[in-house]
C-alpha positions as CSV (number, residue, x, y, z in Angstrom):
1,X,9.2,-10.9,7.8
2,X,8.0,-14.3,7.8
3,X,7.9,-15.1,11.6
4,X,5.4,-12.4,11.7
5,X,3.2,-13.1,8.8
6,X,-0.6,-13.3,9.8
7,X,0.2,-11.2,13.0
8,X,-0.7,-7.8,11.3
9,X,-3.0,-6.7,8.6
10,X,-1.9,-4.8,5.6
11,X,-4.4,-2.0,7.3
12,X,-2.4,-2.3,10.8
13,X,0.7,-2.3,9.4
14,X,0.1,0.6,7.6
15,X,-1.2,2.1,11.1
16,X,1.8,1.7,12.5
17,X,4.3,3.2,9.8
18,X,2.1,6.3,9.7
19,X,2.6,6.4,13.5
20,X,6.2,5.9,13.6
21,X,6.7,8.4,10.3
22,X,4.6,11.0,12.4
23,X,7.2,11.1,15.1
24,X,9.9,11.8,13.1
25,X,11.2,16.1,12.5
26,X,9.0,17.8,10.1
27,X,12.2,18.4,8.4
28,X,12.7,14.9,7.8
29,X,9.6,13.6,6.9
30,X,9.4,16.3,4.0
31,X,12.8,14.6,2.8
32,X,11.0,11.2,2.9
33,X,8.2,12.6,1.3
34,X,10.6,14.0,-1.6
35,X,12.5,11.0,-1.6
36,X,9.5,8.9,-2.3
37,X,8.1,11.4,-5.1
38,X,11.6,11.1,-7.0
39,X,11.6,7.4,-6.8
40,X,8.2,7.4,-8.1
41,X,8.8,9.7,-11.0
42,X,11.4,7.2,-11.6
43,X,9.7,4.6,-12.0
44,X,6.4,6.5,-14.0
45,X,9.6,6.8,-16.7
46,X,10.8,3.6,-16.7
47,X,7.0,2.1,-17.9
């Protein structure tokens, strides 16, 4: 997001993800989780 550019650091940002993520249901943070290791398989076998 533009407006906010220089505001937070790639470091902070990530900060705050991992805080938001941690609040979510263990149930869906496993389906994250999954969703992000299919995507990534995806694109190993598109290289």
């Amino acid at each position: 997001m533009p407006a906010f550019e220089g505001v937070l650091t790639d470091k902070e940002i990530v900060a705050v993800l991992s805080f938001i993520k941690a609040q979510w249901p263990e149930q869906v943070r496993q389906r994250h989780d999954e969703m992000n290791r299919r995507f990534q398989q995806r694109q190993e076998a598109a290289e």
